[in-house]
C-alpha positions as a Markdown table, in Angstrom:
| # | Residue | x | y | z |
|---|---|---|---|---|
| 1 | Unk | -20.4 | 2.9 | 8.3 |
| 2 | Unk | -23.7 | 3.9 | 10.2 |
| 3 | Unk | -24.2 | 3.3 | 13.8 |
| 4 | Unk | -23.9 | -0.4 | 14.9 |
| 5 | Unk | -23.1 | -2.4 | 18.3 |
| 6 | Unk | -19.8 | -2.8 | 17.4 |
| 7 | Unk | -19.5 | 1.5 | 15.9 |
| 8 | Unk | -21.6 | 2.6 | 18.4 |
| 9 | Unk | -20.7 | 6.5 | 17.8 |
| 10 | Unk | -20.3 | 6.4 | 14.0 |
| 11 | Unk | -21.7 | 9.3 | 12.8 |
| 12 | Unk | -21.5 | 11.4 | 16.0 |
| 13 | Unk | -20.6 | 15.2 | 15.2 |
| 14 | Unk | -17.7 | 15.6 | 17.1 |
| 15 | Unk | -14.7 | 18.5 | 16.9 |
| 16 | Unk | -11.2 | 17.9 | 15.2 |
| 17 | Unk | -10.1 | 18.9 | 18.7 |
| 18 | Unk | -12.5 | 16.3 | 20.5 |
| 19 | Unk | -11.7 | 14.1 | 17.9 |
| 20 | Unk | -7.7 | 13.6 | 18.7 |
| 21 | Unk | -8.6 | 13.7 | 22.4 |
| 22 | Unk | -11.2 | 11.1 | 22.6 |
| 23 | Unk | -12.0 | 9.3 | 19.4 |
| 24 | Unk | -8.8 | 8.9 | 17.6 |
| 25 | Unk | -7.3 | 6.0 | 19.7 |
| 26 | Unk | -10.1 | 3.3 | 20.4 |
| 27 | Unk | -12.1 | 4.9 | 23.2 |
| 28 | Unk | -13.5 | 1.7 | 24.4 |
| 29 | Unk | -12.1 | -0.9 | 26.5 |
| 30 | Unk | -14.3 | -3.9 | 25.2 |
| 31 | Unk | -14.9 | -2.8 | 21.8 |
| 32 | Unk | -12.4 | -3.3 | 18.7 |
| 33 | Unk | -13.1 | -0.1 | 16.8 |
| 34 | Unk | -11.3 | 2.5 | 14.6 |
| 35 | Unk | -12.6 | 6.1 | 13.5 |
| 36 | Unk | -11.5 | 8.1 | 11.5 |
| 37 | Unk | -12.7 | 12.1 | 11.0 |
| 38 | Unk | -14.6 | 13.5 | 8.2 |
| 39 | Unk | -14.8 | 17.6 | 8.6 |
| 40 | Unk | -16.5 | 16.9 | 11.5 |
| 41 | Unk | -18.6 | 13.6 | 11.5 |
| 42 | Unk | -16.8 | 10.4 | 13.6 |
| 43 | Unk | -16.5 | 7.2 | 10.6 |
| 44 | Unk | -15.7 | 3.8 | 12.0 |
| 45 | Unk | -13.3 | 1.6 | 9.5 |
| 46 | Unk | -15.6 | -1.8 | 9.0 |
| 47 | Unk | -13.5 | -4.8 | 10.2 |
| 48 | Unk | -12.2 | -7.3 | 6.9 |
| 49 | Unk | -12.7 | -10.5 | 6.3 |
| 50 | Unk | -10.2 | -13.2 | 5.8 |
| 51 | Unk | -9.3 | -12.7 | 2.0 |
| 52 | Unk | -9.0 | -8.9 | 2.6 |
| 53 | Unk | -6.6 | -9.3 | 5.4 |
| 54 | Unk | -4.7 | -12.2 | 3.3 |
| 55 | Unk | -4.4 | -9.9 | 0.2 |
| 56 | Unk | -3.4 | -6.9 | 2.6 |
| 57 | Unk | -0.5 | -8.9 | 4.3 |
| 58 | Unk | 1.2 | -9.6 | 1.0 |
| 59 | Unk | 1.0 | -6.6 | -0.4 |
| 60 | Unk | 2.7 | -5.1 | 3.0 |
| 61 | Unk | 5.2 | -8.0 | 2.9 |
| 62 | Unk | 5.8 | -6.6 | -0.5 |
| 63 | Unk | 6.2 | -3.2 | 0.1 |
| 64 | Unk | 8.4 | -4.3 | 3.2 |
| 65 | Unk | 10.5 | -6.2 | 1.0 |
| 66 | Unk | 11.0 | -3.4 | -1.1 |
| 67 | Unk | 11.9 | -0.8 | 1.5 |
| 68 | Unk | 14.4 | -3.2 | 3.0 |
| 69 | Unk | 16.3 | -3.0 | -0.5 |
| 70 | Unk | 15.7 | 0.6 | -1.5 |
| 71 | Unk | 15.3 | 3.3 | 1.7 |
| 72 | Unk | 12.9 | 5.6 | 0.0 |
| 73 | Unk | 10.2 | 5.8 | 2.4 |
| 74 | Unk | 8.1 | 4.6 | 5.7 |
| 75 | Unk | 5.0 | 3.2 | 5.8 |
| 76 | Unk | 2.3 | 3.6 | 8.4 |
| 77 | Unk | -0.6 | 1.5 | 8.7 |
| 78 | Unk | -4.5 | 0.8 | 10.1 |
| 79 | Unk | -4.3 | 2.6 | 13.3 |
| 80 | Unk | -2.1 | 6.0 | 12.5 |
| 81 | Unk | -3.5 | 9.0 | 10.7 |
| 82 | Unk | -3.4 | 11.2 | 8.0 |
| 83 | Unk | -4.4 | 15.1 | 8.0 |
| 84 | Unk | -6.4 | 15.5 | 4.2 |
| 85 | Unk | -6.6 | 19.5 | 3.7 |
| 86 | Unk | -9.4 | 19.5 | 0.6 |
| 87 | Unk | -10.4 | 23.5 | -0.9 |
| 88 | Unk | -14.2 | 23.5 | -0.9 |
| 89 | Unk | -15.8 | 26.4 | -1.8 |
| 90 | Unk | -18.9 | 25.2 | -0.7 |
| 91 | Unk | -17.5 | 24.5 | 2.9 |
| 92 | Unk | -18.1 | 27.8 | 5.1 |
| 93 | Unk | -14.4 | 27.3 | 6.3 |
| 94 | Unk | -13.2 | 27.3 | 2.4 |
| 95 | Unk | -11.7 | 23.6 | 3.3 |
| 96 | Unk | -12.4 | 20.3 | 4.1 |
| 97 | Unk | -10.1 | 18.4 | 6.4 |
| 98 | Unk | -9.8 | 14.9 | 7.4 |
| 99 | Unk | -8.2 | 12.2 | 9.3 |
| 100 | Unk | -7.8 | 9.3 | 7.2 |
| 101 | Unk | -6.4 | 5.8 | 8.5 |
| 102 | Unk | -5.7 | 3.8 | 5.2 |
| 103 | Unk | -4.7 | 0.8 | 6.0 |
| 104 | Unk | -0.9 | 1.4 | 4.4 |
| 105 | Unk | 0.4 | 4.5 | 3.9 |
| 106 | Unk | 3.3 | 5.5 | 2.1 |
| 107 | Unk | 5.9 | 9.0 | 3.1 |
| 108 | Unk | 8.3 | 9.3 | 0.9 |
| 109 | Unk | 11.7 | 10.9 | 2.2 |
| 110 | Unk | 11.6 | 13.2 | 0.2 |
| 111 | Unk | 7.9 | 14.5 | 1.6 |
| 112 | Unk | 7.9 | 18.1 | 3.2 |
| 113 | Unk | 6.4 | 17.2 | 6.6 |
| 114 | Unk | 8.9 | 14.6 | 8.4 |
| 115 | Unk | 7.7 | 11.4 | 10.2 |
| 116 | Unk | 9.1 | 9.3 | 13.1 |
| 117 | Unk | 9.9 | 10.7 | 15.9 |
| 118 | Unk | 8.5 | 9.3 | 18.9 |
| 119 | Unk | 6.1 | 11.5 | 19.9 |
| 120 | Unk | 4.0 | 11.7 | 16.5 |
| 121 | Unk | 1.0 | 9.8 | 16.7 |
| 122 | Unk | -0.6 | 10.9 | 13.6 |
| 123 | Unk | 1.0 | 12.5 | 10.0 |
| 124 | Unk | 0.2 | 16.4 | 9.5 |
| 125 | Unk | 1.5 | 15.8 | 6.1 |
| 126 | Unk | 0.0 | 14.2 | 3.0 |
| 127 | Unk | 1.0 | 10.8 | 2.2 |
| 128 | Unk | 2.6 | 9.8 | -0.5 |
| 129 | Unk | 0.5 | 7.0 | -1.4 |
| 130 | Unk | -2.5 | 5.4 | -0.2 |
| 131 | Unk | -3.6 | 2.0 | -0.2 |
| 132 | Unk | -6.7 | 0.6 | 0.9 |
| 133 | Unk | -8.5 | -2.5 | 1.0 |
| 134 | Unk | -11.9 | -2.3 | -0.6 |
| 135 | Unk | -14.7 | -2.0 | 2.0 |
| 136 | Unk | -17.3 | -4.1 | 1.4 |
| 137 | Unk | -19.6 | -4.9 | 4.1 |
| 138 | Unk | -22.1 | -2.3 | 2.7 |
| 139 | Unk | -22.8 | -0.1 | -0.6 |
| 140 | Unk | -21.8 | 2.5 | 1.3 |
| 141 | Unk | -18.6 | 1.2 | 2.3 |
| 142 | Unk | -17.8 | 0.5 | -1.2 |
| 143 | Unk | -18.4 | 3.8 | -2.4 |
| 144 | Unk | -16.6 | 5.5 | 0.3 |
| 145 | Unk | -13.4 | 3.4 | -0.6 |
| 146 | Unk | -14.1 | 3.6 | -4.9 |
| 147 | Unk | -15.6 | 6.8 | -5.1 |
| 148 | Unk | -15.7 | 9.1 | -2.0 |
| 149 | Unk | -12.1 | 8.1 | -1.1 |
| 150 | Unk | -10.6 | 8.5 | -4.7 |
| 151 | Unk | -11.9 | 11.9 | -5.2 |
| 152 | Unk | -10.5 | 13.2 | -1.9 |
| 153 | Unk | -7.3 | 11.9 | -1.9 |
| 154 | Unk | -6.5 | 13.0 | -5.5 |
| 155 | Unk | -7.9 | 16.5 | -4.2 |
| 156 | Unk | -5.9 | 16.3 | -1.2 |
| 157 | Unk | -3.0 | 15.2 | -3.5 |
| 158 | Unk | -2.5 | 11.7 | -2.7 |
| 159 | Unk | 0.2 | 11.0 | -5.9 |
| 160 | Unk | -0.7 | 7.1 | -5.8 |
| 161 | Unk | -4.2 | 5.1 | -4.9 |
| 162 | Unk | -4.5 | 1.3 | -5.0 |
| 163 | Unk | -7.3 | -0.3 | -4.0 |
| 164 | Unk | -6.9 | -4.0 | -3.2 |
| 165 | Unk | -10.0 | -6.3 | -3.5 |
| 166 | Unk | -9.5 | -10.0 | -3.3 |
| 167 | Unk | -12.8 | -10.7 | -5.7 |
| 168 | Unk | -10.9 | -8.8 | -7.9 |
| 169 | Unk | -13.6 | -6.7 | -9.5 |
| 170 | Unk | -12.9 | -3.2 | -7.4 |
| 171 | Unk | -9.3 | -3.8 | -7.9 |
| 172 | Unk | -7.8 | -0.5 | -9.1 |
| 173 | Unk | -4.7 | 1.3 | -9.4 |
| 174 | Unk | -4.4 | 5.7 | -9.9 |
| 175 | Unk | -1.9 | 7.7 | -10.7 |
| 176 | Unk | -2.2 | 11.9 | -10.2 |
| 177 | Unk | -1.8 | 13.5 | -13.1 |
| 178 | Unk | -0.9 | 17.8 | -13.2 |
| 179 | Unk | -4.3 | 18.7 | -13.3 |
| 180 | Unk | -5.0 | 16.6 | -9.9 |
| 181 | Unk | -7.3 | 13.8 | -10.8 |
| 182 | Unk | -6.9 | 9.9 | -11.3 |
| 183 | Unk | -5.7 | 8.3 | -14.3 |
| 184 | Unk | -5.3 | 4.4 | -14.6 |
| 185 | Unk | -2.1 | 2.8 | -14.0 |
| 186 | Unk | -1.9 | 0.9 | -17.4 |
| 187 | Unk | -0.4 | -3.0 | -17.0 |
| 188 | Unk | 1.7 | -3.8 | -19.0 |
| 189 | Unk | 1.7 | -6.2 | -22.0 |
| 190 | Unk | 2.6 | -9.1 | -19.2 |
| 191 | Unk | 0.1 | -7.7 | -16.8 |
| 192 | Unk | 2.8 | -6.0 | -14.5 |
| 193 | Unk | 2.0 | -2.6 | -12.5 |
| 194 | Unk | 4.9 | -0.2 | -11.7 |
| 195 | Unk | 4.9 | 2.7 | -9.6 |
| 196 | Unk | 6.0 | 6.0 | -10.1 |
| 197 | Unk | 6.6 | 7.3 | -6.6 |
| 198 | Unk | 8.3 | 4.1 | -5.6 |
| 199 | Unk | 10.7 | 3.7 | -8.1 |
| 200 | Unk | 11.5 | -0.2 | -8.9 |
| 201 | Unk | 8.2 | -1.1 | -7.0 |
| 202 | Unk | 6.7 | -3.2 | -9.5 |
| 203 | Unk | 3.9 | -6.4 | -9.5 |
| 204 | Unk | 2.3 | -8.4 | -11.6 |
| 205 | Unk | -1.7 | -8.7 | -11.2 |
| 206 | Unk | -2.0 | -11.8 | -11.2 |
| 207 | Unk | 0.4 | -12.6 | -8.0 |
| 208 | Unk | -1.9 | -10.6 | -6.3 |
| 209 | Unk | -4.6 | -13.4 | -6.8 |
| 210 | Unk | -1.8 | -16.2 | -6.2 |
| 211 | Unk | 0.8 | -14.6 | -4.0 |
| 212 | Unk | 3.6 | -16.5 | -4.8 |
| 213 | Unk | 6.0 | -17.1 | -1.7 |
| 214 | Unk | 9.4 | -15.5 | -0.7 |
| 215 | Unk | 11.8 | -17.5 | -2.7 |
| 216 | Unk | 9.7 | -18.1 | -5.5 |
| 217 | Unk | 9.8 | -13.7 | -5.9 |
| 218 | Unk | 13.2 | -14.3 | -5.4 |
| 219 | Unk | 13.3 | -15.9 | -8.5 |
| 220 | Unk | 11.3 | -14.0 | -10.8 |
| 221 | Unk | 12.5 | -11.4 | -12.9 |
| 222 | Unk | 9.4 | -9.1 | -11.6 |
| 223 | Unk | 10.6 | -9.0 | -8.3 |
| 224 | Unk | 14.3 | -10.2 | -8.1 |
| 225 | Unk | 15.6 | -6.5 | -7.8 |
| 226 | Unk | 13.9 | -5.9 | -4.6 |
| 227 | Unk | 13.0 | -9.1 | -2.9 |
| 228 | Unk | 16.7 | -10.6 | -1.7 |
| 229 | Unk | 18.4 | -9.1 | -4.8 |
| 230 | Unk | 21.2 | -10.8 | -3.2 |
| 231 | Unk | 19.6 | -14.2 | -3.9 |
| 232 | Unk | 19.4 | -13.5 | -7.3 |
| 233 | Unk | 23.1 | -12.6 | -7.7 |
| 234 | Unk | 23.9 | -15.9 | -5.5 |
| 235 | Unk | 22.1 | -18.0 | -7.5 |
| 236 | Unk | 23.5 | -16.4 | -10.7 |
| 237 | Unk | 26.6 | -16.7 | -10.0 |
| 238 | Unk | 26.5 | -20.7 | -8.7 |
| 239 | Unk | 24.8 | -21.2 | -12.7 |
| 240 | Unk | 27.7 | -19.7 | -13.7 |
| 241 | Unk | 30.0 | -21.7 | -12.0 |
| 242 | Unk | 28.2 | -24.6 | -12.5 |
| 243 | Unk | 28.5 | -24.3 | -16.5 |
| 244 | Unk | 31.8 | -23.8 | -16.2 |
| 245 | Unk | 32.4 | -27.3 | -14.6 |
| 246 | Unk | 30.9 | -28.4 | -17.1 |
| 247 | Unk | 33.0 | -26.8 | -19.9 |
| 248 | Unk | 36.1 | -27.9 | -17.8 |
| 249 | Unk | 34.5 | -31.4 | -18.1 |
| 250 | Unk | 34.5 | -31.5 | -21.2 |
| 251 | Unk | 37.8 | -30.0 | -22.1 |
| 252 | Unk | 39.0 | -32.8 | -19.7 |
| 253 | Unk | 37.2 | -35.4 | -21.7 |
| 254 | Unk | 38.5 | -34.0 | -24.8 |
| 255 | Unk | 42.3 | -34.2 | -23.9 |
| 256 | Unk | 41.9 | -37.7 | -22.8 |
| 257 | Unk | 40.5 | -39.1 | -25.5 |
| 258 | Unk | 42.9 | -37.2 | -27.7 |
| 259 | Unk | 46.1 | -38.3 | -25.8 |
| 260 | Unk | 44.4 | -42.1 | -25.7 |
C-alpha cells in the first residue's frame, strides 16, 4: 500500500529496531492504521470492506469453535505480529526478515517458540498457519496477499495458507509440501477442505459463501465433531429415545388388540 492520508508513512525505510519502538502499535492518535515490516520498508495493512470482514468473522467463529472442542492451538489476530526469517542470497545480510500481521494466525502447541505470557506482544516464532483476507483495494495489494505473501510464508515455513475472498475468485487454500513450496488443498468430492495441522478442522466451500449459523453446523455432519459435539450427541440420543416410544407403542397396540 503506497503512501496515502490514511498510511501516511507506508513505505518509509525504517529499522526492525525503530520499527517495534514506534511503528508496530498505531503511532497515531487520529489515524486507524496498521504496519507491518518488510526487511526494512514500513507496509500499512489496507482496511476491508464489509464482505471481507463478514467472511473473516466466520471463519474465526469457526476456528474458535474448533479450539473450544479440541486444545491444539492459539490464535492471534490483525494487530499481533509474526517474525518471518526468509534465506536470501541476494540479501547482503544472507536473510530476509519480516513482521507480518495476518489477520488470524494459528501456533500450534506443539510449535518450538511458546506464546502467551503477558508480556509478549509479538510471536518470535513462525506460525503455524496463516490466514489472510485477500487485499484488494489495489493490484498491488492483491499480489502482495496471492503472490508476494504465498511465496514468503512457504519460505518462511508457514505449513498452511488460506486466503479468504468473498468474490470467491482469489479464494485459495496451500499446503507445504517437504520441498517447501505450496500445493493445493484438494476438495473433496463434496467440496469439503480439511486441514492437516488442525486435525478435524474441516469446511465445506460452499458455507464459506453461505455461512450457515451455529445450530445449523451443529447439525451437519461436516461440522458436528467440533461445533457443540455435545449437541450432536443430545440430539442423537433424544432420536433414539424417541423411536423407541414408538416401538413401545406399538408393542402396546399390538397386545391389545391381541388380548381384545
Amino acid at each position: 500500500m503506497e503512501s496515502t492520508e490514511l498510511a501516511p508513512d507506508s513505505g518509509r525505510r525504517v529499522t526492525l529496531e525503530e520499527y517495534w519502538e514506534k511503528w508496530y502499535e498505531n503511532p497515531y492518535p487520529d489515524l486507524d492504521v496498521s504496519y507491518e515490516w518488510n526487511n526494512g520498508i514500513l507496509e500499512a495493512k489496507p482496511p476491508s470492506n464489509a464482505p471481507q470482514i463478514r467472511l473473516y468473522n466466520w471463519f474465526l467463529f469457526l476456528l474458535h469453535r474448533y479450539l473450544e472442542t479440541f486444545d491444539h492451538a492459539s490464535l492471534i489476530n490483525l494487530e499481533t505480529g509474526f517474525v518471518l526469517k526468509i534465506d536470501d542470497e541476494s540479501d547482503p545480510k544472507g536473510e530476509r526478515i519480516q513482521v507480518r500481521k495476518p489477520d488470524i494466525g494459528v501456533i500450534l502447541n506443539t510449535n518450538p517458540v511458546s506464546w502467551g505470557a503477558l508480556d509478549q506482544r509479538h510471536f518470535d516464532g513462525v506460525c503455524d498457519m496463516v490466514v489472510e483476507a485477500v487485499s484488494d483495494s489495489t493490484t498491488a495489494e492483491v499480489l502482495r496477499d496471492t503472490v508476494e505473501k504465498r511465496r514468503d510464508y512457504a519460505l518462511g515455513g508457514v505449513k498452511e495458507y488460506y486466503i479468504l475472498d468473498p468474490g470467491g475468485e482469489r479464494m485459495r487454500f496451500y499446503t507445504l509440501t517437504p520441498e517447501g513450496v505450496y500445493d493445493d488443498i484438494p476438495p473433496d468430492p463434496n467440496g469439503v477442505i480439511r486441514s492437516s495441522v488442525l486435525s478435524g478442522l474441516q469446511f465445506r466451500l460452499d458455507d464459506l459463501q453461505l455461512r450457515p449459523h451455529l445450530a445449523d453446523l451443529a447439525r451437519d455432519d461436516v461440522y458436528s465433531k467440533y461445533v457443540i459435539p455435545d449437541l450432536q450427541v443430545a440430539v442423537t440420543k433424544a432420536e433414539e429415545a424417541e423411536e423407541q416410544v414408538k416401538t413401545l407403542k406399538a408393542e402396546l397396540a399390538r397386545l391389545r388388540k391381541s388380548t381384545s
